[in-house]
C-alpha positions, -999 to 999 in steps of 0.1 A, spaced: 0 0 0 13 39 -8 23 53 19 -1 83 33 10 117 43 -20 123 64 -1 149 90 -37 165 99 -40 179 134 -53 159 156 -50 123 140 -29 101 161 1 84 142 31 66 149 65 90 154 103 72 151 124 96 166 161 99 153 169 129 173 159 160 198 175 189 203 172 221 217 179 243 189 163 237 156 190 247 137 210 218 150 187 194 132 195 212 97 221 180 82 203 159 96 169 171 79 190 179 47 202 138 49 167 125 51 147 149 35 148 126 3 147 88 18 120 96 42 103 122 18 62 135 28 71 112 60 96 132 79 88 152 107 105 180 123 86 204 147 88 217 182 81 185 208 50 208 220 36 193 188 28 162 198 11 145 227 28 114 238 60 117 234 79 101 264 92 128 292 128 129 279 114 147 248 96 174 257 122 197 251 131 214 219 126 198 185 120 163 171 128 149 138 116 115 126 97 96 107 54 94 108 34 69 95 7 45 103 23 15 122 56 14 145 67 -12 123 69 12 91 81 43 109 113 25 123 116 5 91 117 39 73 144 54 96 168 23 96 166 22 59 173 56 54 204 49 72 197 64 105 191 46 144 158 51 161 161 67 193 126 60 205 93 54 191 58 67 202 23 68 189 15 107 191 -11 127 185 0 161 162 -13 187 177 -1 217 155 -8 220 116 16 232 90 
């Protein structure tokens, strides 16, 4: 099945999370490395975005990988050549 880019507000989806940081900017090469293998599913937003995540994330920025089931999400991440930090069904709460 196609993968969907369903970010809508509100929807709960699954979230791999490859990294956190305080300052967006630090997640630019990062972004810039998985912009094309993880295409309409990466993520990068402020962790006040999502409901969910575990404590240790609340902080700062995420960037990962959204989709329907943990399964594809962490799939997507290894296979773009990156390691999953943690993984957490979310719900988005902001809208881009």
């Amino acid at each position: 099945s196609p993968p969907s880019a369903s970010h809508s507000a509100g929807g709960e989806t699954w979230l791999a999370v490859v990294d956190v940081a305080a300052d967006p900017n630090d997640l630019d090469a990062l972004t810039q490395r998985l912009l094309e293998p993880l295409g309409t599913a990466l993520m990068v937003a402020p962790a006040d975005c999502f409901e969910g995540l575990p404590g240790t994330a609340k902080d700062g920025y995420v960037i990962g990988a959204v989709g329907d089931t943990r399964s594809e999400v962490e799939r997507r991440v290894v296979d773009a050549g990156e390691t999953v930090a943690f993984t957490a069904r979310v719900r988005i709460l902001c809208t881009d």
